[in-house]
C-alpha positions as CSV (number, residue, x, y, z in Angstrom):
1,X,23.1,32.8,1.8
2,X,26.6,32.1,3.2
3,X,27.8,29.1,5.1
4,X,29.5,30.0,8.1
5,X,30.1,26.5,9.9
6,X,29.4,23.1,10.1
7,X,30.1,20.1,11.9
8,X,28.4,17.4,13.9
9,X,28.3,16.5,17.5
10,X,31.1,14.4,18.8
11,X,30.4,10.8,18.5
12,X,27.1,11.4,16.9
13,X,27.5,12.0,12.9
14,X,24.1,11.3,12.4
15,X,23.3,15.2,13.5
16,X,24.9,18.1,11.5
17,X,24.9,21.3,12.8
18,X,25.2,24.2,10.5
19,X,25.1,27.9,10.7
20,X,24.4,30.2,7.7
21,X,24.0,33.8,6.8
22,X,20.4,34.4,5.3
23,X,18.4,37.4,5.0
24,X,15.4,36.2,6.9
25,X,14.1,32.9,7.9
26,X,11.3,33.1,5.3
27,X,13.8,33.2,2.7
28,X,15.9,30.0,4.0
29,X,12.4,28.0,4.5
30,X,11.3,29.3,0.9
31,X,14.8,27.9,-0.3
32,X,15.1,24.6,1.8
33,X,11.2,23.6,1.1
34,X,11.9,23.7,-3.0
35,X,11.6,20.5,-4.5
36,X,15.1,20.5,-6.2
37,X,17.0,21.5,-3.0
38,X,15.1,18.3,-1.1
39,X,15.8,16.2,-3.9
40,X,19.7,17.9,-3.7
41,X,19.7,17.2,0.2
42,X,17.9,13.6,0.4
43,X,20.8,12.4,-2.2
44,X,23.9,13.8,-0.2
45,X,21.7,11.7,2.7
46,X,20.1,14.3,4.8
47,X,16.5,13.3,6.1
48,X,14.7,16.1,5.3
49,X,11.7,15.6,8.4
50,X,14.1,15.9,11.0
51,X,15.8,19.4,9.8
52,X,15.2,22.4,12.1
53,X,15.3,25.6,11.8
54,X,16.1,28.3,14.2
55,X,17.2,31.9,14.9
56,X,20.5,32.6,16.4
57,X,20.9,36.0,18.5
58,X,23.7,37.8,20.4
């Protein structure tokens, strides 16, 4: 996985935007839903239950 960007919308830093590299979406939901990686997140302050997922096309 690679991060590509980040950032959140202007005057609202309560939702981060981020766009990664990943070889499927399987794969990022198989790394985001391990129990290390939501412990990892919830500590740097993300809220898990409101993430989303979705697949960007050209």
């Amino acid at each position: 996985m690679q991060l590509l960007a980040y950032g959140h919308e202007g005057g609202n830093k309560n939702k981060v935007w981020s766009v990664m590299d990943v070889p499927s979406l399987e794969h990022m939901a198989g790394m985001m839903n391990k129990p290390e990686i939501i412990k990892m997140r919830e500590k740097a302050g993300a809220i898990t239950k409101t993430q989303k997922m979705i697949k960007l096309v050209e």
